[in-house]
C-alpha positions, 0 to 999 in steps of 0.5 A, a space after each residue: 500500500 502506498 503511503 497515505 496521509 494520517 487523514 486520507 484513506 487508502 485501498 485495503 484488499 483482504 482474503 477474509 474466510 476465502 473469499 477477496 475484499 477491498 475496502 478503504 481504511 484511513 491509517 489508523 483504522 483497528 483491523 477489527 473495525 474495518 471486518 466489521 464497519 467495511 466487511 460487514 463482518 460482525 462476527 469479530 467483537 470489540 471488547 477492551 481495544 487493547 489486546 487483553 480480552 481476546 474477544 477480537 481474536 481472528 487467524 492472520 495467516 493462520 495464527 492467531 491474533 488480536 484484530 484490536 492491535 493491528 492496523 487494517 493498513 498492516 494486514 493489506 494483501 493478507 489471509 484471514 479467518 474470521 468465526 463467520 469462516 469456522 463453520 461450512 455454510 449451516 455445518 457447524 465445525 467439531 469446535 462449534 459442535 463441541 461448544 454446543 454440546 459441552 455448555 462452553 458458552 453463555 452470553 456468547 460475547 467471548 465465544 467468537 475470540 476463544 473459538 478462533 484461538 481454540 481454532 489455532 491451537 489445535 492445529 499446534 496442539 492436537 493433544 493437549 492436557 487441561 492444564 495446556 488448555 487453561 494456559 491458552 485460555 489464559 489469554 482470554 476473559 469470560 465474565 460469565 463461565 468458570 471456564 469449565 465447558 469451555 475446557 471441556 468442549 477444547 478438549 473433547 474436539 481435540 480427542 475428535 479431531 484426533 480420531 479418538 472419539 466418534 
């Protein structure tokens, strides 16, 4: 991208959930509010803007990042997976499943951010202990949960994903 003046905008052109997008951005527009204010993409909450609650959580490249912490501008040209791209179309994916079934949500306003780090760790981590679990989620805050359907959703996906469980 080119250089662009603090006030003027420029061309942001994204592959968001596989699928290419253009957008204009001003420097200083969060990454999280260009996926939701541009893309329409308002699956990505916006909690604390400063990288601590984990709510804005999205892949960038496959990793997991916080969208509050990046520039729209910073990630020009990248790849990034969103909770609107977890699922296949009405098909839930095994996390989302597992989180249906384990209880791992309740007001649902974290839930977008743990899925998609719970998303990248497993990829890293494919058979993790409760205590690795924990650590991971130690990154994120939920106000409504003791954390233990969440952890149990991590892990009983986990043992699916593995083959270990039907």
């Amino acid at each position: 991208m080119d250089k662009i003046a603090k006030n003027q905008t420029g061309e942001v052109t994204l592959t968001v959930n596989g699928r290419r997008y253009e957008g204009q951005a001003q420097p200083r527009t969060l990454l999280v509010d260009f996926l939701r204010h541009q893309l329409k993409l308002y699956g990505t909450h916006v909690g604390c803007e400063h990288g601590i609650c984990g709510a804005c959580t999205i892949l960038l490249n496959g990793q997991a990042v916080r969208s509050c912490t990046l520039y729209a501008v910073q990630v020009d040209g990248e790849e990034i997976e969103t909770i609107e791209g977890l699922s296949d179309g009405e098909m839930l994916s095994v996390l989302q499943k597992s989180f249906q079934k384990h209880h791992g949500l309740q007001c649902g306003f974290c839930t977008p951010g743990i899925l998609m780090s719970s998303e990248h760790f497993l990829k890293e981590t494919p058979s993790p202990s409760e205590e690795e679990v924990r650590d991971m989620l130690s990154g994120h805050i939920c106000r409504c949960t003791g954390y233990e359907g969440i952890v149990r959703s991590i892990l009983d996906a986990a043992a699916i994903l593995r083959g270990d469980q039907p």
